[in-house]
N, C-alpha and C positions, 0 to 999 in steps of 0.2 A: 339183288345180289344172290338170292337162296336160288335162285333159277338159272342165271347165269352160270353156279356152278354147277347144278342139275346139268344143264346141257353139255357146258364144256367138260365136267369131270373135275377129277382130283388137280387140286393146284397145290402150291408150299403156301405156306404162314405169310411169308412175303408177300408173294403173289397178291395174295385173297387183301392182305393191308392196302398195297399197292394199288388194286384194283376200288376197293370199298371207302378209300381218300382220297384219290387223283381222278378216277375215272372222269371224262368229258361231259357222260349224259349223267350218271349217279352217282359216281361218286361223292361225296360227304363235303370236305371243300368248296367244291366246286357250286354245288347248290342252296348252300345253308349260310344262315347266318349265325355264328355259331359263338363269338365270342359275347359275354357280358351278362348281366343281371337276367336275361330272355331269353338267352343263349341257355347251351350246355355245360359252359365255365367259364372262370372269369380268373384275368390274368392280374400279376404283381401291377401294371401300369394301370389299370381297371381297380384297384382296392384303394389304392391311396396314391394322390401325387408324390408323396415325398419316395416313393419308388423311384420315379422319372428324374424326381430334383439330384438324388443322390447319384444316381448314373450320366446326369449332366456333368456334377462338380468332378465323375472319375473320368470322363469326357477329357474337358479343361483342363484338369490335372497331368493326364498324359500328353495334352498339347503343349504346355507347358515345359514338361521337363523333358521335351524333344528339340526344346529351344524356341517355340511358339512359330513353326513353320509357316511359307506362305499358302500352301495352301493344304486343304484337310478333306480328306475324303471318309463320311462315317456312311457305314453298310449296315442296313436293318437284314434281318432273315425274318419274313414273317413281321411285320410290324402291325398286324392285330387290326386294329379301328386306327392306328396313329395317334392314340395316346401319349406312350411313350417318346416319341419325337417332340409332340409338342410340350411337353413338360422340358423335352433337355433344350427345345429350340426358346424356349420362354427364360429360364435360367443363361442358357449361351449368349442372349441377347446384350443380356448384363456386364459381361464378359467383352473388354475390348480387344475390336481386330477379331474374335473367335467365327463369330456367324460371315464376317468380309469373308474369311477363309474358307467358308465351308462349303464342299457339294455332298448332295447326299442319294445314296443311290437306295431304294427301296424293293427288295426282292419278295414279289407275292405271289402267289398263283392262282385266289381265290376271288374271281370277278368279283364279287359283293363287298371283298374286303378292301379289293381295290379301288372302287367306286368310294367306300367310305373314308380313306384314306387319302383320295384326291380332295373329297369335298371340306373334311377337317383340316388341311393343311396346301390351302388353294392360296395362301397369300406368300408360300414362299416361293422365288422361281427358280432356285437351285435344285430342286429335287426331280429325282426321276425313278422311273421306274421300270423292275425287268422284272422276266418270269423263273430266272434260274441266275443264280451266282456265276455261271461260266459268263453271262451273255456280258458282265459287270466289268466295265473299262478300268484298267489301271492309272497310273502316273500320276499320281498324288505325290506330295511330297512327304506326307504320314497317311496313313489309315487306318482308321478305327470301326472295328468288324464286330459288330450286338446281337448273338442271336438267346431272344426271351425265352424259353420254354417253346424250341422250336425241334430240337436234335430228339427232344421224346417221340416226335410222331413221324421221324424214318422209320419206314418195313425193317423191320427183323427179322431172319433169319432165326426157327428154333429146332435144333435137336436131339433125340433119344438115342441115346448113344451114338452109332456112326451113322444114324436115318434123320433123314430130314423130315421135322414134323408137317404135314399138309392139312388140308383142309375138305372135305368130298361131302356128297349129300348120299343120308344111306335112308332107304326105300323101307327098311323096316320102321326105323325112329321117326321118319317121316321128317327128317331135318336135318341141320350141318353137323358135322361132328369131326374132330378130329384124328387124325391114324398116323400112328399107332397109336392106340390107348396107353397112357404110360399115368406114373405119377408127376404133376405138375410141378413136385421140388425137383425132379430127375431129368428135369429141361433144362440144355444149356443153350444158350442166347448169345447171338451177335447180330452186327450191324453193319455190313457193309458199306453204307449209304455213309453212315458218318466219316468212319477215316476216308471215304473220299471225300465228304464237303470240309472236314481239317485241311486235308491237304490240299483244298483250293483256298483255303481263305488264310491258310499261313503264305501262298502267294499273292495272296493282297497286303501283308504285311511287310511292305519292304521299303522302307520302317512300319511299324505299328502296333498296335495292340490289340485283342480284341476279348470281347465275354462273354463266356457263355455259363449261361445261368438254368438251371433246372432242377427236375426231382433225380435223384440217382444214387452212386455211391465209388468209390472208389477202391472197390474188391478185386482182387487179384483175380486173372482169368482162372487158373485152375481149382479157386473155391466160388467162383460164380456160379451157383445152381439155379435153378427155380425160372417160373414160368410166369415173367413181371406183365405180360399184354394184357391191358386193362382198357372196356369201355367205359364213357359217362353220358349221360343223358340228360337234359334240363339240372346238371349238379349231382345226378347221383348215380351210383355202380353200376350197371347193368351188365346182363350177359355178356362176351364177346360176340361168342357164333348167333345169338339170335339180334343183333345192332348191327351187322355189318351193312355198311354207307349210311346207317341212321342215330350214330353215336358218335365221340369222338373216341380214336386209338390212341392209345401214348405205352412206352412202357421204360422200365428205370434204363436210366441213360447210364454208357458202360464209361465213367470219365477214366478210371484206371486208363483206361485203351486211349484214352486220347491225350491225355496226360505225357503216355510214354511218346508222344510225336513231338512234344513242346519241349525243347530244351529247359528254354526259359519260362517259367508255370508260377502261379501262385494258387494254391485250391482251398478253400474253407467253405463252411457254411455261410447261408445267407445272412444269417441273423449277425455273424461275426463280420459280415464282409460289409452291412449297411452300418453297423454301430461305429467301423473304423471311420466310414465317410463322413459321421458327425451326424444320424440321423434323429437322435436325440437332441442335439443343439436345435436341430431346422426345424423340429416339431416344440420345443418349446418356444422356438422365436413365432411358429406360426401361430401358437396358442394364445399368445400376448393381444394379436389381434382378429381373432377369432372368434364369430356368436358360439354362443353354447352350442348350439345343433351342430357346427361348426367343429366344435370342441371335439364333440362326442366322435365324430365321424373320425377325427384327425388319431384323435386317440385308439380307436377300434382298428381303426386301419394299421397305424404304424404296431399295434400288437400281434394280430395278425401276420404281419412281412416279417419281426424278427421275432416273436417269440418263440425256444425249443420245440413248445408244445404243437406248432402253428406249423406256417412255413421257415422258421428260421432256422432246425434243422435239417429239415426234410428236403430242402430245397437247396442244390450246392453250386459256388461259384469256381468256373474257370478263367481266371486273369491269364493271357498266353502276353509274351514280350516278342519282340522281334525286331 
């Protein structure tokens, strides 16, 4: 990536994301395997099942008070290793009429995850899968749209006042660096990528619901400062400019901005938005028949998903109605 832009020159912020996650031959995605415990991180459907159990039962719940439709069409963005599915397709099971009704459409773009995704969830033959949300057929008679911790890793868009921040290789430093040099709280961020994939997925919702769940915050654009682009590497911090296609990108999701496209909204934190679904009840019923090892795990995990300290703040839920 450091060479690429050696040759090409100065790109924007964007760009250099765009290029250092999507690229064909090196991009990051594309080549890595990158989710889980050997990975660079590991997702809410990776720490504990009762992530998955609880977004089944809000799943159902919506099928439900839409009149329990005939047919239901749920849309992954990004479904990881296919965890998450199979936790809501194992719960759904339960659930009758729910799975007769379902198709499910799975949006990846990272071969390896695909691959792993087909091979975990090769006994269902409603599922399918595309590379982009547009390619995503409609005519359901509900839909229900999941995207995990997905809206953090569109390109941003960052600027110093009225300049658009880029990214160049300088001959002195003998590495990437950013221009203009400013302070990193005096960077204002946005995401064009997002309110356009809102505004394709509030028209899959005609009816429906969908969630999206990540780290971020609900600030007003004219107090949003600061300069959230952050890599990780096997779990921990790393540089941006010296990780680019060997790290993962994400940075705080602007939900303010998407908020204001949803009429119909619900937003809280994680930890407020699993305790509503009963995820205390699920982990004490699961602890009843549960080995100690068992125990321990169930319990680490569900502290972790909703604790303040954990991800239960930090990490916020968007309910959209439609």
């Amino acid at each position: 990536m450091q060479e690429y832009i050696r040759t090409a020159g100065t790109i924007t912020v964007e760009e250099a994301q765009k290029l250092a996650l999507y690229h064909p031959d090196f991009g990051y995605y594309v080549q890595n395997n990158v989710i889980g415990r050997h990975g660079d991180f590991i997702t809410s459907p990776e720490i504990s099942q009762l992530f998955g159990e609880m977004l089944a039962f809000w799943c159902i719940a919506q099928w439900q008070e839409a009149g329990s439709p005939d047919t239901i069409h749920l849309i992954e963005l990004g479904p990881g290793r296919g965890t998450l599915l199979q936790d809501i397709l194992r719960i759904g099971a339960k659930q009758e009429g729910f799975l007769e009704s379902l198709t499910i459409s799975c949006v990846e773009i990272c071969p390896q995850l695909y691959e792993q995704q087909r091979k975990n969830l090769s006994e269902y033959p409603f599922i399918f899968w595309y590379k982009d949300l547009q390619e995503v057929p409609g005519g359901a008679d509900f839909t229900l749209v999941i995207a995990n911790e997905f809206f953090d890793t569109l390109p941003i868009r960052q600027f110093v006042g009225h300049e658009e921040r880029s990214i160049r290789f300088s001959e002195a430093e003998n590495n990437l660096v950013f221009a203009p040099p400013c302070n990193p709280n005096s960077v204002k961020e946005s995401c064009p990528l997002a309110i356009n994939l809102m505004q394709q997925i509030l028209h899959h919702l005609s009816p429906g619901a969908a969630l999206i769940i990540d780290y971020g915050d609900d600030t007003p654009a004219e107090s949003r400062f600061g300069d959230t682009l952050q890599a990780v590497f096997q779990h921990k911090p790393v540089k941006v400019l010296q990780s680019l296609s060997f790290a993962d990108l994400s940075h705080q999701v602007d939900f303010h901005s998407l908020r204001n496209m949803c009429p119909n909204n619900r937003f809280q934190p994680q930890g407020n938005f699993l305790l509503r679904l009963g995820i205390e009840q699920r982990l004490e019923k699961l602890m009843s028949i549960a080995t100690p090892e068992q125990r321990f795990a169930l319990t680490t995990g569900a502290t972790r998903l909703v604790a303040p300290t954990e991800m239960g703040q930090r990490f916020k839920v968007l309910e959209v109605f439609q």
